[in-house]
N, C-alpha and C positions, 0 to 999 in steps of 0.2 A: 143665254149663257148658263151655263150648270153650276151648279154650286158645288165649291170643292170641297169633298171631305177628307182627303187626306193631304200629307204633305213630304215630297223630294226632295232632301234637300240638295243633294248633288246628283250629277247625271249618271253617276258610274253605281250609285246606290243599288242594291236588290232588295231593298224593304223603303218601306213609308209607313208614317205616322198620322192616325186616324186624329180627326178635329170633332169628333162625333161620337158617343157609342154606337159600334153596327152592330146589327141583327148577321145573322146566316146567311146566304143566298144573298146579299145587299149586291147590288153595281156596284163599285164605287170609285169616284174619279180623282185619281192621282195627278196633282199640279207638282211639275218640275221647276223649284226653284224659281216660285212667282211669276214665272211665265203662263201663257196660256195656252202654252199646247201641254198635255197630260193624256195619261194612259186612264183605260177602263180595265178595272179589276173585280172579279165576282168573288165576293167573300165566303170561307169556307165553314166560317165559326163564329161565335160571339168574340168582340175584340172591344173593349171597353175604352174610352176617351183618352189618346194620347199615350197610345201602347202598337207595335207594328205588325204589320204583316206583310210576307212576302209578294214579291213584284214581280217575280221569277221561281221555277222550281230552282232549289238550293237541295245537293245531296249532304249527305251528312259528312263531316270533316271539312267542307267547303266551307269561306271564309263567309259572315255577316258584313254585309257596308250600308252603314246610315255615317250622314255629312262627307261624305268620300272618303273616310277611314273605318279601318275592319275596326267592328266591337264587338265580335266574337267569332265563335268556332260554331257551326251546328252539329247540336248531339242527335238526331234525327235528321231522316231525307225530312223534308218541306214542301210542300206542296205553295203553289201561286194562290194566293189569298189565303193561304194558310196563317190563323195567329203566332207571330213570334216574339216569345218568353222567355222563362229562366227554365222550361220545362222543354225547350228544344233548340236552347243558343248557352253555350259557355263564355261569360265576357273573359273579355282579355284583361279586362281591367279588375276583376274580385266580382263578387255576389254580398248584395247588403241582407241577402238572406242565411248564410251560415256563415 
């Protein structure tokens, strides 16, 4: 069995949440929702423990969904294993940074 380093938490999601800091280049296997079937995703960037990246290409203006609801807007196209932040996602909810 692989060990999962990241985490889905709904099916309809286009990003997950790493259980790990990755390196670049990493595999990495995405469990849905405690299940054990998940996707393999090639990481594009460093993405540090508990921070997402995409599961899918996302263009810019397209909606963000982690837990089955949009939390943000992308300010940038996004690439699949691409890191997703406050430097390429607008929440819908505020920024604890300005």
């Amino acid at each position: 069995m692989s060990r999962i380093h990241a985490i889905v938490m709904n099916a309809i999601d286009n990003v997950a949440t790493v259980v790990d800091n990755v390196e670049p280049n990493t595999d990495v296997v995405a469990d849905i929702n405690g299940k054990d079937v998940g996707v393999c995703i090639n990481i594009k960037e460093q993405i540090p423990f508990g921070h997402k990246f995409a599961l899918a290409d996302i263009k810019k203006g397209e909606k963000i969904i982690k837990y089955g609801e949009v939390i943000g807007i992308a300010t940038a196209d996004i690439q699949t294993g691409q890191y997703v932040h406050v430097h390429n996602l607008e929440s819908c909810r505020g920024r604890g940074d300005r």
